[in-house]
PDB file of N, CA, C and O in Angstrom, chain B, residues numbered from 101:
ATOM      1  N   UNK B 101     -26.922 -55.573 -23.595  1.00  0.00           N
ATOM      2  CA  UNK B 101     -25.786 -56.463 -23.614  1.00  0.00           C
ATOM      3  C   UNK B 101     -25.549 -56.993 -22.205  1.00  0.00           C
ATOM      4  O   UNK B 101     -25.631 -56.172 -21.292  1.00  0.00           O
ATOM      5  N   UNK B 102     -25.239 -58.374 -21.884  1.00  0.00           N
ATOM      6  CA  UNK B 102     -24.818 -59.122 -20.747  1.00  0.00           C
ATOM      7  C   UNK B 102     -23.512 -58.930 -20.857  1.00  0.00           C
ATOM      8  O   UNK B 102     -22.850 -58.883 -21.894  1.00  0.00           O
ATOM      9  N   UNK B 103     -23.044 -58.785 -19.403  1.00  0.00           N
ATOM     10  CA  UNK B 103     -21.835 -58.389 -19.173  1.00  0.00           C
ATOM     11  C   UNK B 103     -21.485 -59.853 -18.821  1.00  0.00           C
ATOM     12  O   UNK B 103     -22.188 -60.523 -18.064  1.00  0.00           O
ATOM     13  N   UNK B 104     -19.862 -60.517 -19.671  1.00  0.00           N
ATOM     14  CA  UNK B 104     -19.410 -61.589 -19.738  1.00  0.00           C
ATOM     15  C   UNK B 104     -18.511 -61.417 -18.123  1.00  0.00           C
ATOM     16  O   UNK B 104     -18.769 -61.793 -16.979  1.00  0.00           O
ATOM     17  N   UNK B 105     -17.322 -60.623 -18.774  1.00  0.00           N
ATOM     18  CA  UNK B 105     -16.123 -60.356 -17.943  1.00  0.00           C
ATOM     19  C   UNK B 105     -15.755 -59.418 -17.917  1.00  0.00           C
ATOM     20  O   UNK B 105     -15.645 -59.073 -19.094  1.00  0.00           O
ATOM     21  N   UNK B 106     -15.208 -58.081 -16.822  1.00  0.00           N
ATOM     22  CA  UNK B 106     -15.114 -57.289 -16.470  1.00  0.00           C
ATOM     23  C   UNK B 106     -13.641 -56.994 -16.108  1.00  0.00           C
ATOM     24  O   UNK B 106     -13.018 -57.385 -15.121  1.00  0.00           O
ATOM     25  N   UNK B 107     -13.149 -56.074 -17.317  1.00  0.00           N
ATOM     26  CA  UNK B 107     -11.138 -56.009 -17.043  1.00  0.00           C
ATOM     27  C   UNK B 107     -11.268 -54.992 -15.810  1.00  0.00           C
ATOM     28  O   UNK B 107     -10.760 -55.179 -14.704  1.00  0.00           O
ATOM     29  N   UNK B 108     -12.019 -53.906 -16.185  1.00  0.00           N
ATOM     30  CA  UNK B 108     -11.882 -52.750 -15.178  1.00  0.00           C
ATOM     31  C   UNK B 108     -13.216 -51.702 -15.372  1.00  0.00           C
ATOM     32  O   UNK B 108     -14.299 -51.788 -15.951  1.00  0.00           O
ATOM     33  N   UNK B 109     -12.531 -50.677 -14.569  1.00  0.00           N
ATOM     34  CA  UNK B 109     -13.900 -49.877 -15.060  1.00  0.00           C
ATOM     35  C   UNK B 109     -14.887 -49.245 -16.358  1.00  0.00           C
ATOM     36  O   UNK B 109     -16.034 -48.863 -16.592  1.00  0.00           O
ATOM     37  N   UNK B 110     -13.412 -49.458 -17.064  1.00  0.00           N
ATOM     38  CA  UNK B 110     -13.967 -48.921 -18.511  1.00  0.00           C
ATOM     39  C   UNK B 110     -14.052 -49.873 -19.522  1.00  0.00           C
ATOM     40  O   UNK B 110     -14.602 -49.567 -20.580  1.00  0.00           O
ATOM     41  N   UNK B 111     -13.575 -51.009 -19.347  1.00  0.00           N
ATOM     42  CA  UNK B 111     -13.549 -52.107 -20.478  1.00  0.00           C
ATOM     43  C   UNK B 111     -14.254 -53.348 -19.700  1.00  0.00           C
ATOM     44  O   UNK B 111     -14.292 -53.369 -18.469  1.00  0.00           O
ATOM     45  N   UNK B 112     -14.835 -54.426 -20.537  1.00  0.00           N
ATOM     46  CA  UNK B 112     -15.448 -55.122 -20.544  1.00  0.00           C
ATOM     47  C   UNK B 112     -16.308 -56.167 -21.842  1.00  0.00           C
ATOM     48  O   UNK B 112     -16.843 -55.729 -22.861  1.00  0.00           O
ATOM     49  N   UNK B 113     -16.219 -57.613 -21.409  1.00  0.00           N
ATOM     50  CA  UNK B 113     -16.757 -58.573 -22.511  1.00  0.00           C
ATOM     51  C   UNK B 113     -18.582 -58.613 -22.399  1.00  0.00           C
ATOM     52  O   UNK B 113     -19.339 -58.701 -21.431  1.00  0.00           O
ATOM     53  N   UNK B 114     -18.742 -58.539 -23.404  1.00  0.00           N
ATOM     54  CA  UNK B 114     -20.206 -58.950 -23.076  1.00  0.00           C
ATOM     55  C   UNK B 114     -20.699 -59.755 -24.377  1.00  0.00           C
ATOM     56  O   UNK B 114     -20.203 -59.877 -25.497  1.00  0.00           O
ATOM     57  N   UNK B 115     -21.975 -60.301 -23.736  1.00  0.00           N
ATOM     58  CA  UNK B 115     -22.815 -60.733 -24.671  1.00  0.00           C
ATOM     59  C   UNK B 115     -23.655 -59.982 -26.039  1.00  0.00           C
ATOM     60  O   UNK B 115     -24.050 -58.961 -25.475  1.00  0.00           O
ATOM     61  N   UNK B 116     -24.108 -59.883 -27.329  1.00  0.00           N
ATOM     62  CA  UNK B 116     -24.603 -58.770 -27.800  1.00  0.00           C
ATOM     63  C   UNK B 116     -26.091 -59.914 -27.923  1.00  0.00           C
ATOM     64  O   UNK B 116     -26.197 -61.126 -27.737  1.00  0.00           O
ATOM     65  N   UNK B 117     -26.995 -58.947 -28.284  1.00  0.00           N
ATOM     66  CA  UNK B 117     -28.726 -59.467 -28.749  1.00  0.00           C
ATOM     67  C   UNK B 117     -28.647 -60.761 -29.481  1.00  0.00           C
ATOM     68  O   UNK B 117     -29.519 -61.617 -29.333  1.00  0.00           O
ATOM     69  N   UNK B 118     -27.323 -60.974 -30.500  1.00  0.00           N
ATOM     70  CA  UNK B 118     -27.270 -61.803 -31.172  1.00  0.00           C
ATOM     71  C   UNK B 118     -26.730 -62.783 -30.662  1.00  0.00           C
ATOM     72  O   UNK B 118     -26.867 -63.737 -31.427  1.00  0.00           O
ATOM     73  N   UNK B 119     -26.253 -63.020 -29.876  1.00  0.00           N
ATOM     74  CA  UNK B 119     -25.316 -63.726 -29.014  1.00  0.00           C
ATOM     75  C   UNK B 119     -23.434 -63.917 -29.069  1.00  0.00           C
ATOM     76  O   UNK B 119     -22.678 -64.575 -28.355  1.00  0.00           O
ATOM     77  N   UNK B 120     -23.236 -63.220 -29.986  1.00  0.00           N
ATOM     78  CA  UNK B 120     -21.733 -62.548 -30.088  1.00  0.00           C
ATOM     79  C   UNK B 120     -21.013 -61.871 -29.289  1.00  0.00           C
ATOM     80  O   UNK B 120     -21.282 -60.703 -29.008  1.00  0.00           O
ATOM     81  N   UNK B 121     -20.145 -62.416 -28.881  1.00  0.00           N
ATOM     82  CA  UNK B 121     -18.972 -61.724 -27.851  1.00  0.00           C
ATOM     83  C   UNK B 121     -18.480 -60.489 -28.225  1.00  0.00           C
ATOM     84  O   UNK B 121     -17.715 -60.490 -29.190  1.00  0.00           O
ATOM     85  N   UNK B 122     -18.735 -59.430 -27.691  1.00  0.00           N
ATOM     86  CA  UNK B 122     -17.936 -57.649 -27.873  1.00  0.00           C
ATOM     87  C   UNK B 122     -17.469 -57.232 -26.831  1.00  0.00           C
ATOM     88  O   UNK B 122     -17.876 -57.469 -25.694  1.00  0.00           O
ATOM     89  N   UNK B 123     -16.274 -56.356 -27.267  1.00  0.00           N
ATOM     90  CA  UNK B 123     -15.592 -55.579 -26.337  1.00  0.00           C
ATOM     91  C   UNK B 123     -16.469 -54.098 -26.148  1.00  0.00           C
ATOM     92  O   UNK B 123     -16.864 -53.307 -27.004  1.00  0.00           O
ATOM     93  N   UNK B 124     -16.581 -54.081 -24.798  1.00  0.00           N
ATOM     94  CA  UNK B 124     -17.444 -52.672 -24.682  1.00  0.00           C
ATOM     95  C   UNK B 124     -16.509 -51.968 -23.931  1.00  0.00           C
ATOM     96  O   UNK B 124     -15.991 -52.361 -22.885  1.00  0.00           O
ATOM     97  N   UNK B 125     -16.235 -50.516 -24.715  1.00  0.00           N
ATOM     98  CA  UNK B 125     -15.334 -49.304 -23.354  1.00  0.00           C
ATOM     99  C   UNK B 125     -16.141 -48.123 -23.827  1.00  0.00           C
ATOM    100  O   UNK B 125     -16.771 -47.760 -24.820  1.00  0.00           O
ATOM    101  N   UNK B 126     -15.803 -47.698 -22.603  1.00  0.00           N
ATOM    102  CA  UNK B 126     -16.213 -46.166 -22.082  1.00  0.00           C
ATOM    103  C   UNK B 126     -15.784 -45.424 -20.903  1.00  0.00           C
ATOM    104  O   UNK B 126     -15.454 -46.240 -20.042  1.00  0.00           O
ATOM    105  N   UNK B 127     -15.698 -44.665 -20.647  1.00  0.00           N
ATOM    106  CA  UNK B 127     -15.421 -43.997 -18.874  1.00  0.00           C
ATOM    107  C   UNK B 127     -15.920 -44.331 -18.166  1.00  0.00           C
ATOM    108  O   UNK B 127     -16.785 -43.483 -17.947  1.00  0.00           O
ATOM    109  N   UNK B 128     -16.013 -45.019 -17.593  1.00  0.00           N
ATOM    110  CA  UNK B 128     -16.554 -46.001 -16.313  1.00  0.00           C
ATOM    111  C   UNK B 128     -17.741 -46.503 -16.545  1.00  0.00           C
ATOM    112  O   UNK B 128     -18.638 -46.323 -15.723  1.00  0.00           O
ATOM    113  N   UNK B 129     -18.071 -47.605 -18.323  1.00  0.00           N
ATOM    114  CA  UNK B 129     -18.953 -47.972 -18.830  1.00  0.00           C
ATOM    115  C   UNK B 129     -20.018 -48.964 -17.909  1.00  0.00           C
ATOM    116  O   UNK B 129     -21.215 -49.051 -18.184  1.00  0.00           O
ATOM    117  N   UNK B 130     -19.420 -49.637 -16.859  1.00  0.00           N
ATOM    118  CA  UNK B 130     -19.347 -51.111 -15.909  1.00  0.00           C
ATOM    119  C   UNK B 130     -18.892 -50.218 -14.456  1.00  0.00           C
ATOM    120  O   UNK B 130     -18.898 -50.944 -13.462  1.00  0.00           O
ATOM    121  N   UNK B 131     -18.663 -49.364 -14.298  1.00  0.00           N
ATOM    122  CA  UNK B 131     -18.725 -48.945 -12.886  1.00  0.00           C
ATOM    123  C   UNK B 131     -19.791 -49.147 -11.880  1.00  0.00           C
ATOM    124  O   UNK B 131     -20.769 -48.423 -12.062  1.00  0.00           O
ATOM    125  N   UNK B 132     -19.861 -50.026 -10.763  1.00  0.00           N
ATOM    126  CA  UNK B 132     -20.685 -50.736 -10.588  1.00  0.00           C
ATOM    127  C   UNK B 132     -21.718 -51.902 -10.923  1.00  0.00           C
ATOM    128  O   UNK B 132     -22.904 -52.062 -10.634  1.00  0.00           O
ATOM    129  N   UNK B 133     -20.942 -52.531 -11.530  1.00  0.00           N
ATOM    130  CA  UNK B 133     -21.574 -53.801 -12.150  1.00  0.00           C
ATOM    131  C   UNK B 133     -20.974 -54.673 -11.515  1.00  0.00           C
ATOM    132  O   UNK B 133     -20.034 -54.691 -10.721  1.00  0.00           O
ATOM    133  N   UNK B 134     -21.736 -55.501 -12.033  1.00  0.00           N
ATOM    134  CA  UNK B 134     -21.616 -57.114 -12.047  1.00  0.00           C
ATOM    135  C   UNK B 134     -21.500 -58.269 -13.416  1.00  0.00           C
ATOM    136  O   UNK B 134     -22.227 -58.068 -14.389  1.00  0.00           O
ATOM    137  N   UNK B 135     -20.576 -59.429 -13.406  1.00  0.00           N
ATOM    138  CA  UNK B 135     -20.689 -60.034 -14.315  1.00  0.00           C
ATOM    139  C   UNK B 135     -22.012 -60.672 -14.287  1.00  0.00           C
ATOM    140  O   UNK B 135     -22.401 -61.479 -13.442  1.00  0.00           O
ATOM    141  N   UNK B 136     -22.841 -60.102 -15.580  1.00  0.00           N
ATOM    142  CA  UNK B 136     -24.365 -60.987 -15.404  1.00  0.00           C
ATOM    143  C   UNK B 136     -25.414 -59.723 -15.363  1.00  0.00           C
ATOM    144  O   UNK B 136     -26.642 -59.822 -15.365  1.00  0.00           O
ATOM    145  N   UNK B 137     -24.924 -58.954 -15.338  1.00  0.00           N
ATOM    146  CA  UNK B 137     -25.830 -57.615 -15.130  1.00  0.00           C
ATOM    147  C   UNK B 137     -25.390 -57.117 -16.621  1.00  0.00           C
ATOM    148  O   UNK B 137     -24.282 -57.280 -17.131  1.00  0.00           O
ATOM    149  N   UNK B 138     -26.523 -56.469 -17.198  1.00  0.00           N
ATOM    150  CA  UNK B 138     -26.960 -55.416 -18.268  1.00  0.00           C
ATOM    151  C   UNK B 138     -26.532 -53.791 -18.635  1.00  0.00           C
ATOM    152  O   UNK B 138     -26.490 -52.887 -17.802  1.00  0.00           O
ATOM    153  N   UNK B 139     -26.270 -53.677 -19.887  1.00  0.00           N
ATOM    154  CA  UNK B 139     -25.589 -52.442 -19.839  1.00  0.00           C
ATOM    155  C   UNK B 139     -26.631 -51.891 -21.185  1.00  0.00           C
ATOM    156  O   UNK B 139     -27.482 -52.543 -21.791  1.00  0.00           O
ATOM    157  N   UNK B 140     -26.287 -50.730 -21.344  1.00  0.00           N
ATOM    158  CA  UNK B 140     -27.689 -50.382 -22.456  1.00  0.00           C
ATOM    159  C   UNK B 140     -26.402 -49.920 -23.580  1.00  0.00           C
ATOM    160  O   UNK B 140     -25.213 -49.674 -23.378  1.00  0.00           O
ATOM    161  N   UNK B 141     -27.018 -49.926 -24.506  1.00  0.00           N
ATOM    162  CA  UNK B 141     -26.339 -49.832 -25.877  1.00  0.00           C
ATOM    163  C   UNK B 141     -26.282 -48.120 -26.363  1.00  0.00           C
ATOM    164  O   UNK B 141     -25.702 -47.543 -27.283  1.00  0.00           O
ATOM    165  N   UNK B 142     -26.996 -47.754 -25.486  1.00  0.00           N
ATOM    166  CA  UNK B 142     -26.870 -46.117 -25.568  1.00  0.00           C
ATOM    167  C   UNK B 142     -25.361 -45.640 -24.913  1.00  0.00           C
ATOM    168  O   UNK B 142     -24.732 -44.710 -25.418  1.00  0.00           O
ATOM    169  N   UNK B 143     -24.992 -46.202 -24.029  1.00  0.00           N
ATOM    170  CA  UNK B 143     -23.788 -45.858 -23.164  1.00  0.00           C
ATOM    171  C   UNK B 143     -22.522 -46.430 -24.354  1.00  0.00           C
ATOM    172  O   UNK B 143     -21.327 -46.346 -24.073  1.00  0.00           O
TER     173      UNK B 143
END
């Protein structure tokens, strides 16, 4: 998933494979990211 927009450390918009907008959270899912940088679907 491409990371769209970034609220904080644990939440975040991204792109999915299909090209659909999702909300992704976790405990510091995007900690150290960037909008435009990749997150794995395992996390």
């Amino acid at each position: 998933m491409k990371i769209q927009k970034i609220y904080n450390n644990n939440i975040a918009s991204a792109l999915n494979d299909a090209g659909e907008e999702v909300i992704i959270s976790g405990r510091g899912i995007v900690f150290g990211k960037k909008k435009g940088d990749f997150v794995d679907y395992e996390k």
